[in-house]
C-alpha positions as CSV (number, residue, x, y, z in Angstrom):
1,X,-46.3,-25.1,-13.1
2,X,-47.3,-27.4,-15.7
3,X,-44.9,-29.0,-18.5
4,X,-45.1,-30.2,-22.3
5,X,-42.4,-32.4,-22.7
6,X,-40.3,-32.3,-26.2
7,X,-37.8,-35.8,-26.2
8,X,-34.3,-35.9,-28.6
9,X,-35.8,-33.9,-31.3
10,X,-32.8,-34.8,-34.2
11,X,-31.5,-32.2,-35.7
12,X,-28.5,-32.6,-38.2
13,X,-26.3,-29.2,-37.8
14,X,-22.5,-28.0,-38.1
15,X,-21.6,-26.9,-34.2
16,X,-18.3,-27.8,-32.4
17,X,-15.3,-25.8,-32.1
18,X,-13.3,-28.0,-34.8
19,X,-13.5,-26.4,-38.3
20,X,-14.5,-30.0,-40.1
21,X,-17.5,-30.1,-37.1
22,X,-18.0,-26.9,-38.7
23,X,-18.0,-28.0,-42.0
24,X,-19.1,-31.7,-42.4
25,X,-22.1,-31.9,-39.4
26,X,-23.4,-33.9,-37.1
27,X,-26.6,-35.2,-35.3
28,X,-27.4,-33.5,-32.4
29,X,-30.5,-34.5,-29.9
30,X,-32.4,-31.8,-27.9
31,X,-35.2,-32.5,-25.6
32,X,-36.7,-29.2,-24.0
33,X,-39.5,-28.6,-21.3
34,X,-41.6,-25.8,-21.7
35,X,-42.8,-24.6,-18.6
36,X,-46.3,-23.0,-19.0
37,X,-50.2,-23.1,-17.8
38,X,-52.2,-25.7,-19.0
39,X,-55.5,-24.9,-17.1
40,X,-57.2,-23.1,-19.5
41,X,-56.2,-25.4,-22.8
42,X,-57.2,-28.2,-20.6
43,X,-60.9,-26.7,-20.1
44,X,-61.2,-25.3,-23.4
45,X,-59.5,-27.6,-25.7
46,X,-57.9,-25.3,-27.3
47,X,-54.5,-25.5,-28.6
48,X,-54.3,-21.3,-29.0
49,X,-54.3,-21.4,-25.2
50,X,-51.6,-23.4,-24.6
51,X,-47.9,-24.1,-26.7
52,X,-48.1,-26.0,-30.0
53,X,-44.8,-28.3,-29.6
54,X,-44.9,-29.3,-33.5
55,X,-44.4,-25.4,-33.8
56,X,-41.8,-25.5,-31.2
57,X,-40.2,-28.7,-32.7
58,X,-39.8,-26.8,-36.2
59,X,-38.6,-23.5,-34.7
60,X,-35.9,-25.7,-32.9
61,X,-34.8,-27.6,-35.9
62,X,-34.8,-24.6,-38.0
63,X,-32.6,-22.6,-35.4
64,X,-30.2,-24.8,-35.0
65,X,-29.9,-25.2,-38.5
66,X,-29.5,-21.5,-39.3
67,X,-26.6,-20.8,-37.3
68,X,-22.8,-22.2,-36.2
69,X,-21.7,-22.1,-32.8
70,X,-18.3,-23.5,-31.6
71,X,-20.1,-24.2,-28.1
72,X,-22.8,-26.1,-27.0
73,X,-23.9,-23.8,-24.1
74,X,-23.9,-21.0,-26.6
75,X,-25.9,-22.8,-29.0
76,X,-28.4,-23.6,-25.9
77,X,-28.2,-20.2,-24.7
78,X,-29.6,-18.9,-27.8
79,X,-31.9,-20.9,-28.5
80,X,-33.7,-20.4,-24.8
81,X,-33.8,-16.8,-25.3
82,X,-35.2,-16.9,-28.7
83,X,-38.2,-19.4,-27.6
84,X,-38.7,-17.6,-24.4
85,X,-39.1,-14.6,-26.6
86,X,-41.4,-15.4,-29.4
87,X,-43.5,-18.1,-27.4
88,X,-47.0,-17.4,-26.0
89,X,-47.7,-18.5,-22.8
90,X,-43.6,-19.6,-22.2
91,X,-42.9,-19.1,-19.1
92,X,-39.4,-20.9,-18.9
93,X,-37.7,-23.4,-20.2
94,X,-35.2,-26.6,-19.7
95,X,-33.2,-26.8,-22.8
96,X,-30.6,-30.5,-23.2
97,X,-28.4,-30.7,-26.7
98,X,-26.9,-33.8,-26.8
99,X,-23.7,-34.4,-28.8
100,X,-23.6,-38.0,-29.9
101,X,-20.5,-38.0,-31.9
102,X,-18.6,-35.9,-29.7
103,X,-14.7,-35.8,-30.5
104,X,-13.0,-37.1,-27.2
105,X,-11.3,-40.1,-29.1
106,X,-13.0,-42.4,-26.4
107,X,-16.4,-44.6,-26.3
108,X,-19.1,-42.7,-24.8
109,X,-23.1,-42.1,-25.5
110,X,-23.4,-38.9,-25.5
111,X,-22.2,-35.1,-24.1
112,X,-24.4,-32.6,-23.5
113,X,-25.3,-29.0,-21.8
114,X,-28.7,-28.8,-20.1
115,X,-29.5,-24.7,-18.9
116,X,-32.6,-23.5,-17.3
117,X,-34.2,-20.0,-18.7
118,X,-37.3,-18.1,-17.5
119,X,-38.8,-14.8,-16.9
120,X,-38.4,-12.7,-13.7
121,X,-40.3,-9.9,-12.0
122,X,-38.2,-7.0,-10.9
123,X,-39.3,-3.8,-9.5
124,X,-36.8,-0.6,-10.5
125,X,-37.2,2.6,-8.7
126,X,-36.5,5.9,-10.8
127,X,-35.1,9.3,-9.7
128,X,-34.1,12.5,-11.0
129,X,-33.0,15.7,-9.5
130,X,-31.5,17.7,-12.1
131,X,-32.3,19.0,-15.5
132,X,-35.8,17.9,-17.3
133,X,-36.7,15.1,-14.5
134,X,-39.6,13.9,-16.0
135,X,-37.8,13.1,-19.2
136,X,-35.1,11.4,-17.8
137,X,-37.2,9.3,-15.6
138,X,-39.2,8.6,-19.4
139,X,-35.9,7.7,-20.8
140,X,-34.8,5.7,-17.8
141,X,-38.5,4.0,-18.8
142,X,-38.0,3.7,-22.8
143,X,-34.5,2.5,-22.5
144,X,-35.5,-0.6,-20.4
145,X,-38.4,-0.7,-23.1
146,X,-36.2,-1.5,-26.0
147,X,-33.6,-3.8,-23.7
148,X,-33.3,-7.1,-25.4
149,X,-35.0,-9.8,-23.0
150,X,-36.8,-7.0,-20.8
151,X,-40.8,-5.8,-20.7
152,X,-42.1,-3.3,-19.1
153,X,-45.1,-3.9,-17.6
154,X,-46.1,-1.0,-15.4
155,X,-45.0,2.4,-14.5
156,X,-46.0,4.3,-11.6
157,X,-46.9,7.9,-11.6
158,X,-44.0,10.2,-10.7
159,X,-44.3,12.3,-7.5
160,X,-42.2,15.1,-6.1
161,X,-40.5,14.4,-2.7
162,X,-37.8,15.9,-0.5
163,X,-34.2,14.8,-1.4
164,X,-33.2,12.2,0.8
165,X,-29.9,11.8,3.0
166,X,-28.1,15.3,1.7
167,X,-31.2,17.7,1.8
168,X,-29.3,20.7,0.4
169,X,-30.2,19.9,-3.4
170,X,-33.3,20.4,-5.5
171,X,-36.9,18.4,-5.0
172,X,-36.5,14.8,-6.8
173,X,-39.1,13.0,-9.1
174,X,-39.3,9.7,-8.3
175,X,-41.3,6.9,-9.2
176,X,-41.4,2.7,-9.4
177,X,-41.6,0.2,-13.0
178,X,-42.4,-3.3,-12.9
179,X,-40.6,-5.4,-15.5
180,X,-40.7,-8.7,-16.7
181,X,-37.0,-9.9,-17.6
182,X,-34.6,-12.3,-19.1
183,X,-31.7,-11.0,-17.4
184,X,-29.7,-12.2,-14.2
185,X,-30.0,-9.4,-11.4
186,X,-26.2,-8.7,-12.2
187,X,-26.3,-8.2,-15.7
188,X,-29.9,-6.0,-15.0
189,X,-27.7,-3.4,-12.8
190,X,-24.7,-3.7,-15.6
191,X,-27.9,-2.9,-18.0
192,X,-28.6,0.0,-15.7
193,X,-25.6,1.7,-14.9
194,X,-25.6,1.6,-18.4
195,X,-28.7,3.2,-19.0
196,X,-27.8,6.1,-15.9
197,X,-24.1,6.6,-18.2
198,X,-26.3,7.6,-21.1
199,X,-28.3,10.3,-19.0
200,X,-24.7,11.5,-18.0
201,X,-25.3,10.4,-14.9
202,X,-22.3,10.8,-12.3
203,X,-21.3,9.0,-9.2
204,X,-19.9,12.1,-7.3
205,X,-21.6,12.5,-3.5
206,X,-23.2,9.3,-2.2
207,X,-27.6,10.1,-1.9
208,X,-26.3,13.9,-4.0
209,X,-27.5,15.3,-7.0
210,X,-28.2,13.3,-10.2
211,X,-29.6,12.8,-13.9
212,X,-30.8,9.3,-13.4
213,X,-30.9,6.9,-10.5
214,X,-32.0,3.1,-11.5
215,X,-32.6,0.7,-8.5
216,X,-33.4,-2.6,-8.2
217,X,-35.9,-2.8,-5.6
218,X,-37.2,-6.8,-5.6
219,X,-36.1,-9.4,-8.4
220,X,-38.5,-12.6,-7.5
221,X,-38.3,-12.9,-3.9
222,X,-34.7,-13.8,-4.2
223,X,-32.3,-13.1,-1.2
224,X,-29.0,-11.3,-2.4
225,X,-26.1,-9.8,-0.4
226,X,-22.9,-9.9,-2.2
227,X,-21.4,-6.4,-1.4
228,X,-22.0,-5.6,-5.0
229,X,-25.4,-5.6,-4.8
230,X,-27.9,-5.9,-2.3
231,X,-31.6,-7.5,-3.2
232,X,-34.5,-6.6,-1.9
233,X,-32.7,-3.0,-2.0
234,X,-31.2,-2.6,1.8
235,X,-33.2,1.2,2.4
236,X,-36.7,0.0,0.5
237,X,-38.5,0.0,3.8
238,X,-37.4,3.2,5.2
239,X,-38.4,5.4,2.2
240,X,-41.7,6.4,1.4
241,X,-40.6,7.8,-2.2
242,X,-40.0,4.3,-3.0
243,X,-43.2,2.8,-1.7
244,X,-45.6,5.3,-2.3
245,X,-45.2,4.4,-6.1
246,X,-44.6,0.8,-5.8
247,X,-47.9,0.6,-3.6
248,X,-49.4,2.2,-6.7
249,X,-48.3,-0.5,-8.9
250,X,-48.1,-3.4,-7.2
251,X,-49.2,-3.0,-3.1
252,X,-49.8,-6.8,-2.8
253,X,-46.1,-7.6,-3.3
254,X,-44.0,-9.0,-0.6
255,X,-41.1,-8.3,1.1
256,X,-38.9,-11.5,1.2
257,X,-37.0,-10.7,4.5
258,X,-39.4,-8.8,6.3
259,X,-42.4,-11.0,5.2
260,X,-44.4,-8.3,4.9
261,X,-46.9,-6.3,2.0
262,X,-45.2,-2.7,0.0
263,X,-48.2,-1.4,1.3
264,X,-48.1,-3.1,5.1
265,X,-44.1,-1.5,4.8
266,X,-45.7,2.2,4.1
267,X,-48.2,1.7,6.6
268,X,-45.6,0.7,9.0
269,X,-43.2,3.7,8.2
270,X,-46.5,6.2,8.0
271,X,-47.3,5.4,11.8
């Protein structure tokens, strides 16, 4: 991925957990790398194509200068999320505020807090089983929609299947989003259980009847097995209600432990 560089940009602001840091201000330096595509600015030679880092500079100065935080990870935090979500072609982004006059009552150059921020690709799977399916599976959708730091970017169509593990309940809809997202994949599932709470969902019988059921299918093709939560989802293979509408959306993507296509997976578990 290709990088515009931005090098201690000074910026004069009031962060710093004491009240006169607060008050009085300080110089702070932040250098950031923008992670993006240059291809097509390169061919073109034009700047609409790629990031305008005199716009970027500005929107960094003027941030910083709007608000107080007592920490510099907070202030870098925000900052990220607020350039990763109003910037074009942003991908992700390294973010370093340097604190020259830091408070420690010793000689030094400088403290600082670098952080690393970037869009993911997740795939959710939806279910429903009681009431109005389709419009929880819509609100399961819309909900995600309107996340802070989450974009939906496709949506399968829903299909009717067979429940799945305890077959004594009613025909389930279910159906597969892609997303682009901000979040961690912990603080996604928090942002989903969430999401299932407000459809009233609840955790009675494990695979039984219910409201809403979010899923984190793939994030990436990250690796995760923490007891907690289990990425690529442990049972994404065996089901074809999952991959049926995943193929739909996205049949090219890869499976990062069996190596293998969402449509290579269904043709596997069809034969």
């Amino acid at each position: 991925m290709d990088k515009i560089h931005i090098k201690n940009l000074e910026v004069f602001a009031h962060h710093g957990v004491f009240p006169e840091e607060n008050v009085l201000g300080q110089k702070f330096l932040v250098s950031a790398t923008l992670y993006t595509s240059t291809r097509e600015a390169g061919k073109s030679d034009d700047l609409s194509c790629s990031i305008h880092y005199g716009e970027i500079s500005h929107q960094i100065d003027s941030f910083l200068k709007e608000h107080t935080f007592r920490l510099l990870e907070t202030a870098a935090e925000k900052l990220a999320e607020k350039l990763l979500l109003e910037t074009k072609h942003l991908k992700k982004i390294k973010i370093e505020i340097k604190k020259p006059w830091a408070p420690v009552g010793l000689p030094l150059e400088t403290v600082s807090v670098e952080i690393e921020r970037g869009w993911h690709t997740a795939y959710i799977a939806l279910g429903s089983n009681m009431g109005d399916k389709k419009a929880y599976l819509d609100m399961g959708v819309e909900e995600l929609r309107k996340t802070r730091g989450c974009r939906v970017e496709a949506v399968s169509d829903y299909l009717v299947t067979e429940p799945y593990g305890v077959t004594d309940q009613d025909e389930f809809l279910n159906g597969v989003m892609k997303i682009r997202t901000l979040l961690l994949p912990k603080e996604l599932l928090v942002r989903l259980h969430e999401i299932e709470q407000e459809a009233k969902r609840e955790r009675i019988l494990r695979w039984g009847p219910r409201t809403l059921d979010l899923d984190i299918l793939l994030y990436d093709d990250l690796i995760l097995d923490d007891g907690e939560l289990h990425i690529p989802h442990i049972e994404m293979h065996k089901r074809d209600f999952v991959l049926k509408p995943l193929c739909q959306i996205a049949p090219y993507v890869r499976h990062p432990v069996y190596n293998r296509t969402a449509r290579e997976l269904l043709d596997a578990l069809e034969g």
